[in-house]
Structures are given as structure tokens and as C-alpha cells.
CHARMM-style PDB file with segment names, atoms N, HN, CA, C and O in Angstrom:
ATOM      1  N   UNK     1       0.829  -1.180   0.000  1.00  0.00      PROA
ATOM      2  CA  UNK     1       0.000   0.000   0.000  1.00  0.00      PROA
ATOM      3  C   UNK     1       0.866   1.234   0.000  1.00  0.00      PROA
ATOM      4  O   UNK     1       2.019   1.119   0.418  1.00  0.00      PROA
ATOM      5  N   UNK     2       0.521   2.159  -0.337  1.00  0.00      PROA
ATOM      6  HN  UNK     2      -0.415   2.252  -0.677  1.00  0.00      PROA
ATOM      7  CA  UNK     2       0.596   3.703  -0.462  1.00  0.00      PROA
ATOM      8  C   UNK     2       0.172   4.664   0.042  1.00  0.00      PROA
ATOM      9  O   UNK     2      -0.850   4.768  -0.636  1.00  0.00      PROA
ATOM     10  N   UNK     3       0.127   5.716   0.911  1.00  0.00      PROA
ATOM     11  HN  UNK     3       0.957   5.631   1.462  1.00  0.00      PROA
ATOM     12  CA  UNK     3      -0.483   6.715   1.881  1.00  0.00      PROA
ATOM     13  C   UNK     3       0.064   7.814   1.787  1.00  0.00      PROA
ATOM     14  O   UNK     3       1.237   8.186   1.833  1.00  0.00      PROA
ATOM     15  N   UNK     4      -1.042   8.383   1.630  1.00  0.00      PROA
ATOM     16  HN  UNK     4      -1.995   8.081   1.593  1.00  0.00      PROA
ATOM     17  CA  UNK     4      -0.718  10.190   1.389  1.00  0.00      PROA
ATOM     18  C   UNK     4      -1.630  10.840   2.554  1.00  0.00      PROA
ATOM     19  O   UNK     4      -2.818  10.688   2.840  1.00  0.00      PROA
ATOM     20  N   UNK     5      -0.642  11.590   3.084  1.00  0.00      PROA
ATOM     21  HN  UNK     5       0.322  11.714   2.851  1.00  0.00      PROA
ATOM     22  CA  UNK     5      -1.457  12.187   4.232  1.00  0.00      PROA
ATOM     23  C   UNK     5      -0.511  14.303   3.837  1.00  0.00      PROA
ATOM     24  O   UNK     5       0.561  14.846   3.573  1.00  0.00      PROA
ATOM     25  N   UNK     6      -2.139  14.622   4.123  1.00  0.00      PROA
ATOM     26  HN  UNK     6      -3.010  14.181   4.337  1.00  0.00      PROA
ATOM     27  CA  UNK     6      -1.868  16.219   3.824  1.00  0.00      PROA
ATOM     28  C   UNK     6      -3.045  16.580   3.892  1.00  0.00      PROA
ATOM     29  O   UNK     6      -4.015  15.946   4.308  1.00  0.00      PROA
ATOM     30  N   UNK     7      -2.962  18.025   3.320  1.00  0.00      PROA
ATOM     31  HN  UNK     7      -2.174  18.540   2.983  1.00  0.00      PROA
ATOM     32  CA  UNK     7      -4.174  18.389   2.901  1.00  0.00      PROA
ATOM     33  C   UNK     7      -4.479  18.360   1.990  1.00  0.00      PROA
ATOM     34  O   UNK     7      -3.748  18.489   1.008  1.00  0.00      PROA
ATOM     35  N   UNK     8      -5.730  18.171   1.974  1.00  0.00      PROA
ATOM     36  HN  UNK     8      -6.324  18.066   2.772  1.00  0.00      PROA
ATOM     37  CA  UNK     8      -6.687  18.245   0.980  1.00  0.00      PROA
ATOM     38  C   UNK     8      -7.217  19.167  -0.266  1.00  0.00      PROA
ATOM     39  O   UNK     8      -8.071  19.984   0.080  1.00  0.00      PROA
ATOM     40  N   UNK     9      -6.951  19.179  -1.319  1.00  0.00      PROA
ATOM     41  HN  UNK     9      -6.258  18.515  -1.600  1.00  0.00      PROA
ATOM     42  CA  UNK     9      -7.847  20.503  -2.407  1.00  0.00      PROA
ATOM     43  C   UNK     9      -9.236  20.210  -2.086  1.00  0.00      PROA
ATOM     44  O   UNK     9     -10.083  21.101  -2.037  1.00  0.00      PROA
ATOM     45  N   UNK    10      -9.494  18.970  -1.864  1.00  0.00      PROA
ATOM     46  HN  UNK    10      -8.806  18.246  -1.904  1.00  0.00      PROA
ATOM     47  CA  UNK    10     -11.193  19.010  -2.347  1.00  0.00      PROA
ATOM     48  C   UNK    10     -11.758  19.600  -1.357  1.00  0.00      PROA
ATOM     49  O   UNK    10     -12.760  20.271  -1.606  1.00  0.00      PROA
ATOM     50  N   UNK    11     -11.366  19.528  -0.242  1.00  0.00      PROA
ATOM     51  HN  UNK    11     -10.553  18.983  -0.039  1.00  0.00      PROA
ATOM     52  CA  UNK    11     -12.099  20.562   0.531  1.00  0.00      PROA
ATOM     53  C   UNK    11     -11.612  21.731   1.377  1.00  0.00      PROA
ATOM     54  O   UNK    11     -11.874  22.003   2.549  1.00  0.00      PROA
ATOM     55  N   UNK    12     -10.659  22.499   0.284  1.00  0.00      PROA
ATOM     56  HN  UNK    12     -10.446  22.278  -0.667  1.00  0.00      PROA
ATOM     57  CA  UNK    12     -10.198  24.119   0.163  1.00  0.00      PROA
ATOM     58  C   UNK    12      -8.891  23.940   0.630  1.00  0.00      PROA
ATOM     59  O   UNK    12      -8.194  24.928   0.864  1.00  0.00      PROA
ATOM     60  N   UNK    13      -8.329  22.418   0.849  1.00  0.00      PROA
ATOM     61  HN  UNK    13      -8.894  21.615   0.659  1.00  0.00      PROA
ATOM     62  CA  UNK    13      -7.064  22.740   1.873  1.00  0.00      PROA
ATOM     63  C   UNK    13      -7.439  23.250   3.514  1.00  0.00      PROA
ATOM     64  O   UNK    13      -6.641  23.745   4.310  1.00  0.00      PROA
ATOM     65  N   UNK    14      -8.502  23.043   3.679  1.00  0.00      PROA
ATOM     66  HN  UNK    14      -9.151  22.641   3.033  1.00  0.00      PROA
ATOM     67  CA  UNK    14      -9.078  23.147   5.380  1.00  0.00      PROA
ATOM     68  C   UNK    14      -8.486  21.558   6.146  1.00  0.00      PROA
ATOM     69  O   UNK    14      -7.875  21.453   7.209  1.00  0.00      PROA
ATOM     70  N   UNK    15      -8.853  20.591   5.322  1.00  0.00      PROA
ATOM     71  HN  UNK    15      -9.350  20.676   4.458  1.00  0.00      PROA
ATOM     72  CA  UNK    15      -9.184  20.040   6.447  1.00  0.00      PROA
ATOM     73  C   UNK    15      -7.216  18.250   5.563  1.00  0.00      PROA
ATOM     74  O   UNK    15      -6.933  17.876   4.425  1.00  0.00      PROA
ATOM     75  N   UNK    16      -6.644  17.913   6.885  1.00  0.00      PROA
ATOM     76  HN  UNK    16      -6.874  18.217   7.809  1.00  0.00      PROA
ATOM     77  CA  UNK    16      -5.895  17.166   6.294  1.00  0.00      PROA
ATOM     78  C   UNK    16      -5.824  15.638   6.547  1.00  0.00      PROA
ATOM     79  O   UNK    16      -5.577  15.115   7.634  1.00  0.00      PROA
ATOM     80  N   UNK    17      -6.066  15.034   5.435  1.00  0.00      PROA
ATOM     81  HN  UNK    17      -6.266  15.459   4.552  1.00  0.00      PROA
ATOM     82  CA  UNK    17      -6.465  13.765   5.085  1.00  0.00      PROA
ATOM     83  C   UNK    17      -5.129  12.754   5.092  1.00  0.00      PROA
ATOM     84  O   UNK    17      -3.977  13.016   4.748  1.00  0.00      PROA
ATOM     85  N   UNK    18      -5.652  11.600   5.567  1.00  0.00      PROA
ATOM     86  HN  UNK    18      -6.588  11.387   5.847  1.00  0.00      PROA
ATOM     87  CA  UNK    18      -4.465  10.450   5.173  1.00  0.00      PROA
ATOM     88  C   UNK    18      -5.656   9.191   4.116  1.00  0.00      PROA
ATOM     89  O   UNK    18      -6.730   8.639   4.357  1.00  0.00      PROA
ATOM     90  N   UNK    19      -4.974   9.205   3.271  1.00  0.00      PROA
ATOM     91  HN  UNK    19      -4.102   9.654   3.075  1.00  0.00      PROA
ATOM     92  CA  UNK    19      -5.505   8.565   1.752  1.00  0.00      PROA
ATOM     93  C   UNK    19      -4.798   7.257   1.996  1.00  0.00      PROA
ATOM     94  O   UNK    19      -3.581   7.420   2.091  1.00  0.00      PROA
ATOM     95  N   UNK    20      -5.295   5.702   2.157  1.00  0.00      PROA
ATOM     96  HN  UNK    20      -6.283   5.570   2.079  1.00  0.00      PROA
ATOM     97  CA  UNK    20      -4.251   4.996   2.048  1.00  0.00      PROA
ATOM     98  C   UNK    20      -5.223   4.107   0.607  1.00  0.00      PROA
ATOM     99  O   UNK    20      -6.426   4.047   0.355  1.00  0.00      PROA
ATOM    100  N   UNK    21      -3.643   3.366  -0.267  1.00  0.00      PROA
ATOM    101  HN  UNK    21      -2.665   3.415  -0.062  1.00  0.00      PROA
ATOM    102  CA  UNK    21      -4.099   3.274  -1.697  1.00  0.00      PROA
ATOM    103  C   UNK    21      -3.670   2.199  -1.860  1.00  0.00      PROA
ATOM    104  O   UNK    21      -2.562   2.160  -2.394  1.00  0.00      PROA
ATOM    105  N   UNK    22      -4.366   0.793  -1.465  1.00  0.00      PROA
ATOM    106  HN  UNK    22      -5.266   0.824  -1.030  1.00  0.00      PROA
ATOM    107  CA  UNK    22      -4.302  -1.512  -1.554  1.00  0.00      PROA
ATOM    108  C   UNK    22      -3.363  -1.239  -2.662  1.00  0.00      PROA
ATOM    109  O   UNK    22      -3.708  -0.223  -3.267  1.00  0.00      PROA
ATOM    110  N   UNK    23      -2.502  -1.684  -3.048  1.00  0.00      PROA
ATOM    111  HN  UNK    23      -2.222  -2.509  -2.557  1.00  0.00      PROA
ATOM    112  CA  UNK    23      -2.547  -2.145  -4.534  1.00  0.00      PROA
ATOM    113  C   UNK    23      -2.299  -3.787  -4.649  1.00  0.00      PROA
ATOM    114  O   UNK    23      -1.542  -4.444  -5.363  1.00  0.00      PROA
ATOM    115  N   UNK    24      -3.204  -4.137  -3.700  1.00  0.00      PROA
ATOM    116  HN  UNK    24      -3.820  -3.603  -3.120  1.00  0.00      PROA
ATOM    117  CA  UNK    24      -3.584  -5.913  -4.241  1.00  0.00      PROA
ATOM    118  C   UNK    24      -4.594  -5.668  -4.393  1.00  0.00      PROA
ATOM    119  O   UNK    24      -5.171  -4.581  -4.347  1.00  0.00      PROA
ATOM    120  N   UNK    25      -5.044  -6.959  -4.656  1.00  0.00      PROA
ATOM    121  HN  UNK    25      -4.575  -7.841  -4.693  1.00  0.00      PROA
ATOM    122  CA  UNK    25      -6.498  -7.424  -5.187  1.00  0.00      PROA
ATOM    123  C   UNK    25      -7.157  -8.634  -4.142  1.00  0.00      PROA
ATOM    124  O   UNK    25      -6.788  -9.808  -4.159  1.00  0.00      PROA
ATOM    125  N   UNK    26      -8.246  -8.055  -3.205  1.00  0.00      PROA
ATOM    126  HN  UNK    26      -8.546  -7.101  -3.191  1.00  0.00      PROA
ATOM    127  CA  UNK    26      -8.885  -9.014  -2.344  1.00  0.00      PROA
ATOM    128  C   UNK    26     -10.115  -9.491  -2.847  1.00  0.00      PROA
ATOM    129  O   UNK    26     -10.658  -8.660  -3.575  1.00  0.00      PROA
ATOM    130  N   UNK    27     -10.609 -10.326  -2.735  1.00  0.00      PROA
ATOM    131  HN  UNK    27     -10.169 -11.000  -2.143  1.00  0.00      PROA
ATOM    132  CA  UNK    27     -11.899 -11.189  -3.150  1.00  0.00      PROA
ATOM    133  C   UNK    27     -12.860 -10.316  -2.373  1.00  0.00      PROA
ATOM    134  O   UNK    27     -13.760  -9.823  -3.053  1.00  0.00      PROA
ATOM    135  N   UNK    28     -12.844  -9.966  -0.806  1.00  0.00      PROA
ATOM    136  HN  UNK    28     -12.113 -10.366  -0.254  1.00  0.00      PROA
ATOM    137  CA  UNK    28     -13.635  -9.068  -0.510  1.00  0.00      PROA
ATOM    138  C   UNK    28     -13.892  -7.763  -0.545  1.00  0.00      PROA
ATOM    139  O   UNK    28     -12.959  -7.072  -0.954  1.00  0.00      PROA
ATOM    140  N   UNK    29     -14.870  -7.215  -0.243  1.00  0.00      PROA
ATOM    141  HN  UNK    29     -15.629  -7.777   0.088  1.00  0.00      PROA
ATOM    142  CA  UNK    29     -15.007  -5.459  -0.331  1.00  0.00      PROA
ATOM    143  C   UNK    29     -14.848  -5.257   1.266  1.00  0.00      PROA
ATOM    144  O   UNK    29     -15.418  -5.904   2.145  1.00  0.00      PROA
ATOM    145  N   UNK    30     -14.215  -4.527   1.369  1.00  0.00      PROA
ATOM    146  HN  UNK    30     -13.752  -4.002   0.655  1.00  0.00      PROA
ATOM    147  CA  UNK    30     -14.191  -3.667   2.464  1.00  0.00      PROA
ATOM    148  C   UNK    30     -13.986  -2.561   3.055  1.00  0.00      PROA
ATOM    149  O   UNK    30     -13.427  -2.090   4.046  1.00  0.00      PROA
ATOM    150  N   UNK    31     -14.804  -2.179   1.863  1.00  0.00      PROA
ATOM    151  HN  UNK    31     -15.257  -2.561   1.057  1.00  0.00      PROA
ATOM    152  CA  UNK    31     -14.860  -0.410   1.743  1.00  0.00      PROA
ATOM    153  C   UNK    31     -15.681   0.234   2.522  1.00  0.00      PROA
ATOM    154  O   UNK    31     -16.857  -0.124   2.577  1.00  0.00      PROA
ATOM    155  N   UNK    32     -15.084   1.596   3.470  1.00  0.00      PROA
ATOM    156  HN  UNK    32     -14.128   1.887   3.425  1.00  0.00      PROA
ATOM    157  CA  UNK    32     -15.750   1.612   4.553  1.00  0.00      PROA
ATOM    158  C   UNK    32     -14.911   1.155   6.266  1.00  0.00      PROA
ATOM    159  O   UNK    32     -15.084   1.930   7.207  1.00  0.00      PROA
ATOM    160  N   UNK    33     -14.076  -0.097   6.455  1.00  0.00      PROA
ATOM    161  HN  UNK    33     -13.936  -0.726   5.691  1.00  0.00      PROA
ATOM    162  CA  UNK    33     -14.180  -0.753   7.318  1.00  0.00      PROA
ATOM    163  C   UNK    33     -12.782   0.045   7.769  1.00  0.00      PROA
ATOM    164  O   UNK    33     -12.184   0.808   7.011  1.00  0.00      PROA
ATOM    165  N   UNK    34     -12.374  -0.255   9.100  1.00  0.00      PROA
ATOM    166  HN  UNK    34     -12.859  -0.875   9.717  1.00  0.00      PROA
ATOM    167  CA  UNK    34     -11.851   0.317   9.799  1.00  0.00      PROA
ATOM    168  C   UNK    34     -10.579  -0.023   9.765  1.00  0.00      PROA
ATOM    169  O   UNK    34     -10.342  -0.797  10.693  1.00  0.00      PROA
ATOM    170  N   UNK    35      -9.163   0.320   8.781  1.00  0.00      PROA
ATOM    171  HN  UNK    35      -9.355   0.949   8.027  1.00  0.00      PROA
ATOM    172  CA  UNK    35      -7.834  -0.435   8.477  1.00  0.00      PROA
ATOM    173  C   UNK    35      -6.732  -0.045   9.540  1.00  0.00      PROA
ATOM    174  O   UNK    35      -6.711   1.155   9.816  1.00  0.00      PROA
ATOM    175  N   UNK    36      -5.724  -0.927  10.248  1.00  0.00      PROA
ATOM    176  HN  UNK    36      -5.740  -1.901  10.024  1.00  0.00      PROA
ATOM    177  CA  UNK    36      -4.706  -0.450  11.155  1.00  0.00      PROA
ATOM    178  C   UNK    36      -3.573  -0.472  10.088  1.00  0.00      PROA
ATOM    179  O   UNK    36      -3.125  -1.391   9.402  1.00  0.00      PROA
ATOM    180  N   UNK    37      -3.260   0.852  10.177  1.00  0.00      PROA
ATOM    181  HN  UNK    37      -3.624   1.598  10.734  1.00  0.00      PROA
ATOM    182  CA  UNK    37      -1.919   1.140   8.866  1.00  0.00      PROA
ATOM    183  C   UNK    37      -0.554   1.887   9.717  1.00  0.00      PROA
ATOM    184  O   UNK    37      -0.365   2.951  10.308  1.00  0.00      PROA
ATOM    185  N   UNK    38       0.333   0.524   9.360  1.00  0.00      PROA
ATOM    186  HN  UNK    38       0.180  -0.340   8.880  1.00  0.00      PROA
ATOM    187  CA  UNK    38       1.933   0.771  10.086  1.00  0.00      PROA
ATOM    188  C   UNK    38       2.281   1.488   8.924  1.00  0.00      PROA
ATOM    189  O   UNK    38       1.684   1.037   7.946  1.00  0.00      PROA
ATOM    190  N   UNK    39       3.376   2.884   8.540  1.00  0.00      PROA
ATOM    191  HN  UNK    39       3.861   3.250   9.335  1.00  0.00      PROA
ATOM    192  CA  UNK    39       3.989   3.472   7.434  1.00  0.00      PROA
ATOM    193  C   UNK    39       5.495   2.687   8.266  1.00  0.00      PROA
ATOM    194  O   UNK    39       5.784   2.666   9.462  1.00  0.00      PROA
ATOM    195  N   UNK    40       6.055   2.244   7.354  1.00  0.00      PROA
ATOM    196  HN  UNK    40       5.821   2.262   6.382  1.00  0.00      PROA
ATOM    197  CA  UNK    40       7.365   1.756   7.240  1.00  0.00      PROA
ATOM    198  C   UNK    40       8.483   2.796   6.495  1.00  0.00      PROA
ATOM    199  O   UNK    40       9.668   2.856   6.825  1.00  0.00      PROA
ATOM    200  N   UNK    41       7.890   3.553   5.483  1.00  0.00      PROA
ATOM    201  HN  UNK    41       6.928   3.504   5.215  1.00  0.00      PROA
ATOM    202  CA  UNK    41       8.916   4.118   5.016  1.00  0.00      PROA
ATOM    203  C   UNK    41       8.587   5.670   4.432  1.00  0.00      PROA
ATOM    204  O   UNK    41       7.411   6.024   4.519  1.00  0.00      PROA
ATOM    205  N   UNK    42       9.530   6.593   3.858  1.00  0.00      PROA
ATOM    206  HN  UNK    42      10.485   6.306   3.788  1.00  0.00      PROA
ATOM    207  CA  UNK    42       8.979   7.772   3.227  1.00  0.00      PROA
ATOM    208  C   UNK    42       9.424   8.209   1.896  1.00  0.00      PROA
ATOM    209  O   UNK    42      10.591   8.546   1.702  1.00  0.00      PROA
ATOM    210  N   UNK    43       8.463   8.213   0.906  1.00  0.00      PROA
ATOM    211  HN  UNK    43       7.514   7.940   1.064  1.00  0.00      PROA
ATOM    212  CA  UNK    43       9.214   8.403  -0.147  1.00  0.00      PROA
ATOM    213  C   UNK    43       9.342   9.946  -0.664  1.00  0.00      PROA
ATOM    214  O   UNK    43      10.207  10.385  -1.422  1.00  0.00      PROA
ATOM    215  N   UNK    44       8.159  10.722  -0.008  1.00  0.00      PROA
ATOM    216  HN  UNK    44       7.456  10.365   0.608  1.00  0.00      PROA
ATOM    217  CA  UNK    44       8.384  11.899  -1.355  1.00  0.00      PROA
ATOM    218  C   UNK    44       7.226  13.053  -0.473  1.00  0.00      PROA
ATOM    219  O   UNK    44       6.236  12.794   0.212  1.00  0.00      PROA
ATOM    220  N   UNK    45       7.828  14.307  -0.826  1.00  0.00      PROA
ATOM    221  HN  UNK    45       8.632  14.517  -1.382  1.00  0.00      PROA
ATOM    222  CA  UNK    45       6.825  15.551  -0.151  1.00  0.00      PROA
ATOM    223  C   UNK    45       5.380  15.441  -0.471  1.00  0.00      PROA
ATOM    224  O   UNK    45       5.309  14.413  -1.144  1.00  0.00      PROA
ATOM    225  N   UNK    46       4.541  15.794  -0.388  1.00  0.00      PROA
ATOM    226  HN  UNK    46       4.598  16.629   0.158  1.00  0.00      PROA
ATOM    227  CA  UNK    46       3.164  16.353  -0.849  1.00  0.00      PROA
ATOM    228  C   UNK    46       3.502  17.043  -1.808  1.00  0.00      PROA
ATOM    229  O   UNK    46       4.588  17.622  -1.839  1.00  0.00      PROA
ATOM    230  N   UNK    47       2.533  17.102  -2.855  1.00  0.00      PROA
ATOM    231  HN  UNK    47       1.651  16.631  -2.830  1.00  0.00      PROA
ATOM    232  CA  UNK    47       2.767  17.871  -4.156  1.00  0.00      PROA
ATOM    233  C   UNK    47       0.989  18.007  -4.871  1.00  0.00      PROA
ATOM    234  O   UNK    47      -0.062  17.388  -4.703  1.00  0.00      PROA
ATOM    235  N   UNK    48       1.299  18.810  -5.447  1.00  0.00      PROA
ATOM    236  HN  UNK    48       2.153  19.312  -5.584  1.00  0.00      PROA
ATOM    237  CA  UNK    48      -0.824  19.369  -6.268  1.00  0.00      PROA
ATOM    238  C   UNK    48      -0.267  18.863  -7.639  1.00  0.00      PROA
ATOM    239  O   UNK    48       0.947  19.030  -7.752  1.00  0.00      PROA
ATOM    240  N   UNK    49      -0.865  18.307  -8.653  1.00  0.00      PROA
ATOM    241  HN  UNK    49      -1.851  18.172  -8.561  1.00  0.00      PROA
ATOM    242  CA  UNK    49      -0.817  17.874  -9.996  1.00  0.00      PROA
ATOM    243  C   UNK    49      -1.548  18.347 -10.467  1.00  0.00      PROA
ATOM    244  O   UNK    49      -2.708  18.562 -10.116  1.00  0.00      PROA
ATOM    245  N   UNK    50      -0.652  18.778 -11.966  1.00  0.00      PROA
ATOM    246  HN  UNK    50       0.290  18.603 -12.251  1.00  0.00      PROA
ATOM    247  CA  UNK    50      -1.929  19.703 -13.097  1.00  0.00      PROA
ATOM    248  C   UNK    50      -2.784  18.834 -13.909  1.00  0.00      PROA
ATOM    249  O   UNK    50      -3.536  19.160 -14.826  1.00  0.00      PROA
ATOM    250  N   UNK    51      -2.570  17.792 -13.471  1.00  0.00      PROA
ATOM    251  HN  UNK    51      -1.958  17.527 -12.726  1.00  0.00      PROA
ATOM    252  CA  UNK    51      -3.878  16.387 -14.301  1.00  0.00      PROA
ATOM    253  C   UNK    51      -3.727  15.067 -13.820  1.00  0.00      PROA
ATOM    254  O   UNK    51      -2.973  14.360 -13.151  1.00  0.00      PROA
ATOM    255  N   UNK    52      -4.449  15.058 -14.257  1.00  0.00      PROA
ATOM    256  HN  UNK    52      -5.061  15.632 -14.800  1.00  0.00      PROA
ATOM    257  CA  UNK    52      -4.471  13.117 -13.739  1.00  0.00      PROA
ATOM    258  C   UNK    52      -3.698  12.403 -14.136  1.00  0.00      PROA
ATOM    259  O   UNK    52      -3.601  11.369 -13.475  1.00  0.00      PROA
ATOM    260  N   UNK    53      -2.828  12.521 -15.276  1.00  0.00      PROA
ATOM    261  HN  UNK    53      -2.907  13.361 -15.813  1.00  0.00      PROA
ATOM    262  CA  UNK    53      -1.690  11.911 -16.347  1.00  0.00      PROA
ATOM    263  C   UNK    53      -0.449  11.850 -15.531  1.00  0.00      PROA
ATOM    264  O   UNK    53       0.473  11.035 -15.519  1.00  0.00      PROA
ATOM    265  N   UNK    54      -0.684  12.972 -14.830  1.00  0.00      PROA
ATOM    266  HN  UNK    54      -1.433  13.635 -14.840  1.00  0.00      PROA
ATOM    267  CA  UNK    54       0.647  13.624 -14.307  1.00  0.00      PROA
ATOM    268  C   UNK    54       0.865  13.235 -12.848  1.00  0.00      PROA
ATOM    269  O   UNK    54       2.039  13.275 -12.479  1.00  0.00      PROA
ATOM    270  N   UNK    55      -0.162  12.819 -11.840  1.00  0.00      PROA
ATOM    271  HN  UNK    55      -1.116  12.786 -12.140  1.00  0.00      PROA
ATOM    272  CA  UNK    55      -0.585  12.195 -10.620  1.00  0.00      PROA
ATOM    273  C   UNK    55      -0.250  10.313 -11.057  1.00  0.00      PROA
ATOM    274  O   UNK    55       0.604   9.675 -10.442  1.00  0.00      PROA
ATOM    275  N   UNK    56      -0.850   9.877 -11.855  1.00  0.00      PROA
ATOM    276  HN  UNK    56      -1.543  10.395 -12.355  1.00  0.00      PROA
ATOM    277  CA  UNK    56      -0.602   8.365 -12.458  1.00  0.00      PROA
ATOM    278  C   UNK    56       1.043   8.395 -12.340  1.00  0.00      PROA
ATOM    279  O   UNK    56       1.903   7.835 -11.660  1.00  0.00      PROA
ATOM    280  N   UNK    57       0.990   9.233 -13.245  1.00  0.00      PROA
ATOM    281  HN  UNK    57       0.291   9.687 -13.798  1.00  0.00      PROA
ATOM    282  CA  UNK    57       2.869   9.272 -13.285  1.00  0.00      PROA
ATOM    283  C   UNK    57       3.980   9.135 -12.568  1.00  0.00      PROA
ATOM    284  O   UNK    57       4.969   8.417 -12.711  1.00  0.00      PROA
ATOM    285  N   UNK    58       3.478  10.431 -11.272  1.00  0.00      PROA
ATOM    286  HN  UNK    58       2.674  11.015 -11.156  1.00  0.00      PROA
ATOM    287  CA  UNK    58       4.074  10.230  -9.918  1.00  0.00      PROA
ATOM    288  C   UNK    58       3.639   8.608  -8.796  1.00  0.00      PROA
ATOM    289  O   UNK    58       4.442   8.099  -8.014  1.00  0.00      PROA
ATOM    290  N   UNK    59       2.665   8.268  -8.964  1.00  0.00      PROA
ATOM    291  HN  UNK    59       2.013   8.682  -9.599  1.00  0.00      PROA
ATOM    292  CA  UNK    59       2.365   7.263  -8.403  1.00  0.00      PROA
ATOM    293  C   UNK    59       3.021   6.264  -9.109  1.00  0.00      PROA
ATOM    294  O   UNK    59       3.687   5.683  -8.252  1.00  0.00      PROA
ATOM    295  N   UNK    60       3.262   5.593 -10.463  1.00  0.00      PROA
ATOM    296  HN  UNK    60       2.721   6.065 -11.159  1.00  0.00      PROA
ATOM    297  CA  UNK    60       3.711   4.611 -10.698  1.00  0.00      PROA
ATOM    298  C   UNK    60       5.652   4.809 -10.726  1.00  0.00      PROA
ATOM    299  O   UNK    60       6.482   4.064 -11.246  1.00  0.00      PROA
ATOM    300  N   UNK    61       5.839   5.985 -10.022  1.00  0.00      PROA
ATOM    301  HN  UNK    61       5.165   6.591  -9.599  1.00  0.00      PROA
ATOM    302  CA  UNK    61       7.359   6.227  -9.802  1.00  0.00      PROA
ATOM    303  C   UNK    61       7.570   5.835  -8.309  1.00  0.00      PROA
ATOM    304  O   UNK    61       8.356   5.061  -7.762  1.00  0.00      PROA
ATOM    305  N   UNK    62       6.545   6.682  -7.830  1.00  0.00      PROA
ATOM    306  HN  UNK    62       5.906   7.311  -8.273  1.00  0.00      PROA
ATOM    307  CA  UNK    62       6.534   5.729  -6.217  1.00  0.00      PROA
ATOM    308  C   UNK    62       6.552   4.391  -6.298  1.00  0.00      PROA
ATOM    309  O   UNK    62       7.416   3.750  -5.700  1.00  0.00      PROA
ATOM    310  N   UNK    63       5.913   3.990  -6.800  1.00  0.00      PROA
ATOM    311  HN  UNK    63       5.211   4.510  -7.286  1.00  0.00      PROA
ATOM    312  CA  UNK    63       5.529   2.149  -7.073  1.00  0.00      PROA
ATOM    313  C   UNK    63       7.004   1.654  -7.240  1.00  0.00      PROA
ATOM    314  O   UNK    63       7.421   0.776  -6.485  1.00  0.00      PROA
ATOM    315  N   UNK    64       7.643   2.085  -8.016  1.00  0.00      PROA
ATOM    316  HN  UNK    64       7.305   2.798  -8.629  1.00  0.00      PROA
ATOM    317  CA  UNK    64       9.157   1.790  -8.767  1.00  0.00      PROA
ATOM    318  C   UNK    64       9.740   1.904  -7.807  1.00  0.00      PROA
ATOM    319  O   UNK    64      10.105   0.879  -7.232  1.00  0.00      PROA
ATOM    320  N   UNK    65      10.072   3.266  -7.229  1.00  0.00      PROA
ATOM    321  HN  UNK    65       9.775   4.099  -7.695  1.00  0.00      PROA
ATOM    322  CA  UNK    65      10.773   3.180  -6.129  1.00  0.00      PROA
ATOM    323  C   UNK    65      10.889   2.596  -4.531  1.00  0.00      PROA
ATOM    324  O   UNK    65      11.805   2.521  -3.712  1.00  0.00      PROA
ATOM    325  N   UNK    66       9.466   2.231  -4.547  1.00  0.00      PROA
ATOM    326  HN  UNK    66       8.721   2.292  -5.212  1.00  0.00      PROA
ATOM    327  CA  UNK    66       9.186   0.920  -3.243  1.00  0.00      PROA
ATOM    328  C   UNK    66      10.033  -0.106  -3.924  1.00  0.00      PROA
ATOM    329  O   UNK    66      11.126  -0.228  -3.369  1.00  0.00      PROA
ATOM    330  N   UNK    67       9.867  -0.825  -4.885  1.00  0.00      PROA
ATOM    331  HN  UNK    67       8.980  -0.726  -5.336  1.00  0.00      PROA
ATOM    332  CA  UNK    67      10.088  -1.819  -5.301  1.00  0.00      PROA
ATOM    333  C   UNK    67      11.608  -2.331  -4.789  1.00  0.00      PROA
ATOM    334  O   UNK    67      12.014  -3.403  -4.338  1.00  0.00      PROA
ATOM    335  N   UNK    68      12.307  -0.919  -5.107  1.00  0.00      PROA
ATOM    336  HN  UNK    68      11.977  -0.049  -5.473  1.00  0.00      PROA
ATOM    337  CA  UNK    68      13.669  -1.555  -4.584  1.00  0.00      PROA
ATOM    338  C   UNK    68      14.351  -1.176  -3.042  1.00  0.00      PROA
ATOM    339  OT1 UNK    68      15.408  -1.699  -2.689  1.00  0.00      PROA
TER     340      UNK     68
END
């Protein structure tokens, strides 16, 4: 998994969120339910993206760089 904790745009930068982001695949849904999340490591500042192309981008560099 992946976790971004900051603030938020969607709601004006008031209020600051921790986002955490599976990247497996479980048979169940458990969206909603209450997750205990250890952060082990840190990769990179908070940052605003001018598109979604450009957010994908940074995320599959994070991905890369967990990897090793």
C-alpha cells in the first residue's frame, strides 16, 4: 500500500487527510471498514498535480521506487 497524508484541495485545503491506496487485489469489499496502517517508510513531499496523467505518473514512480 501507499499513503498520502496532507491536505486536501477538495475541501479548500481546510481540512488534512491520510488517503491509504491496496494495490492488491482481495476477493472481498471492504470499503468503509476500519484499516490499522503501520507506514514503514517515506518516499516523497506532498505535491498538487496539473492532471491526472501527471498524478498516475508520480504514483507509478513511487511504485518503482518501493520496489527496490
Amino acid at each position: 500500500m501507499v499513503v498520502s497524508i496532507g491536505w486536501n484541495p477538495y475541501y479548500k485545503n481546510m481540512k488534512k487527510s491520510i488517503e491509504t491506496h491496496i494495490m492488491r487485489t482481495f476477493k472481498e469489499d471492504f470499503y468503509g471498514e476500519i484499516l490499522n496502517v503501520a507506514i514503514a517508510d517515506y518516499l516523497r513531499t506532498e505535491k498538487n498535480f496539473d492532471s491526472l496523467e501527471s498524478l498516475i505518473s508520480a504514483i507509478q514512480g513511487d511504485i518503482e521506487e518501493a520496489k527496490k
